[in-house]
N, C-alpha and C positions, 0 to 999 in steps of 0.2 A: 212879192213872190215868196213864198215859203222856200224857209233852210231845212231841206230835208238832213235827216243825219243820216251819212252813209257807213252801214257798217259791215271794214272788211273792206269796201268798197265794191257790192256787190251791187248794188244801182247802178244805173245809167241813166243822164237825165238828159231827155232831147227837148226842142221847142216847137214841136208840130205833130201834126197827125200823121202825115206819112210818115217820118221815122218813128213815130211810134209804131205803126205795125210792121216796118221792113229793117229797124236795126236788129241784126242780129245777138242774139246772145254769146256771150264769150267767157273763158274763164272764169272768174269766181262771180260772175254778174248773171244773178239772175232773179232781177227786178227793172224795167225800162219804165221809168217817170216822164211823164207830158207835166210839168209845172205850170198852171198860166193862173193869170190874174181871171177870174169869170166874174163879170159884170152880172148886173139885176139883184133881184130879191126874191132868192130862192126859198126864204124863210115863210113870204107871200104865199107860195104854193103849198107847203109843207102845212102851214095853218089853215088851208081851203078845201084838205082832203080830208077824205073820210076813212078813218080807218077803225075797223072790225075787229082788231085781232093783232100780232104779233108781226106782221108783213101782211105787206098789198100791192100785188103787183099791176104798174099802174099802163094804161096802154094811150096811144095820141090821143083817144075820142076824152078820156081821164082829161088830159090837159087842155085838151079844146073847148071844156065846158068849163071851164076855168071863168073868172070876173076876175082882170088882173087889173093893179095898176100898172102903168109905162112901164116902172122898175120890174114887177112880175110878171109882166110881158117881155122883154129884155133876159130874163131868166128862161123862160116858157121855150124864146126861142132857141135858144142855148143848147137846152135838152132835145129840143126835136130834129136840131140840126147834128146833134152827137148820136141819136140814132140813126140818120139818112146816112153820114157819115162810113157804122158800123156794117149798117145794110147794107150799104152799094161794096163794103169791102167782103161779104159773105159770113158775117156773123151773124145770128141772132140773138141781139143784146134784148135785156131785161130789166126792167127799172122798178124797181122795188124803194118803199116806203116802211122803215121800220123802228120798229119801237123797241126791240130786243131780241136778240136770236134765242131759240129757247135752250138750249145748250148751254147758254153762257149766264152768268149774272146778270139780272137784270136790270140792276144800276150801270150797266156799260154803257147803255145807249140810253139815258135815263131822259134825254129827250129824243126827239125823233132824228133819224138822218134818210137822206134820199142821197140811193145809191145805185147805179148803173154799172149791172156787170153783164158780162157775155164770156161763154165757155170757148172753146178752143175758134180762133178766126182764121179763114183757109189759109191756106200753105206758110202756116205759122201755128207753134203748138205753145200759147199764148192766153192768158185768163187774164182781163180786162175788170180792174175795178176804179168805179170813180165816183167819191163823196162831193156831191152837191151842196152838201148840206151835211150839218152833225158831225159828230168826232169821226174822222179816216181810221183807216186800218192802219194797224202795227206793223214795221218789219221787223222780223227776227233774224239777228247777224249767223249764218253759215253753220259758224262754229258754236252755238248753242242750240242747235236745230237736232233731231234724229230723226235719222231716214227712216222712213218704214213702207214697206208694198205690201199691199196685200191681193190677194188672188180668189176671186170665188168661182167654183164652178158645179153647175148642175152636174148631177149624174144617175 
């Protein structure tokens, strides 16, 4: 299992998928961790697809034509059962295959990572990311963060 570092101790770290989408946020935490050990060989899948471009967003029929071995089959299923998962709880998650965000230096991601997020999941105002594969995202502790809103509107 991964030592997340918590800073601030703005994390929370649970061991399941229900509390992952019903603990609630509180005080200075506002980041909910699912830590788990995920079996397979997700590096299988990551080296079978094809990619274009910068990101690919990959959908089941993507993974179904997949030739896996056991191991990236054991991965395969992983992913599709973490989208039934998000589905039956009212998100629509997105699984993307990326090689660098263009925004960012491109040595960030200087191999590939396979990443599953989904935007806000019902009656939870919540953004879901989870590295399969390739370096995870950073958190940033609280107090080196700046807030900022912005606001557009037609007129």
């Amino acid at each position: 299992m991964i030592d997340l570092f918590k800073p601030e101790n703005q994390i929370h770290c649970v061991t399941n998928f229900q509390d992952l989408v019903s603990t609630p946020f509180h005080g200075e935490i506002n980041a909910i961790c699912w830590s788990r050990n995920l079996i397979g060989d997700f590096s299988e899948i990551v080296e079978k697809l094809e990619l274009n471009g910068n990101i690919a967003v990959l959908d089941q029929k993507d993974l179904f034509e997949l030739q896996l071995s056991e191991q990236g089959h054991l991965a395969r299923e992983i992913l599709l059962n973490d989208l039934k998962l998000l589905k039956a709880h009212g998100a629509s998650p997105v699984l993307n295959l990326i090689r660098y965000y263009e925004k960012m230096i491109p040595t960030r991601f200087s191999n590939r990572c396979l990443l599953l997020s989904c935007g806000s999941l019902s009656r939870t105002n919540r953004y879901l990311l989870c590295t399969y594969y390739g370096e995870s995202s950073e958190l940033l502790p609280n107090s080196q963060a700046e807030q900022k809103s912005t606001c557009s509107r037609n007129t």
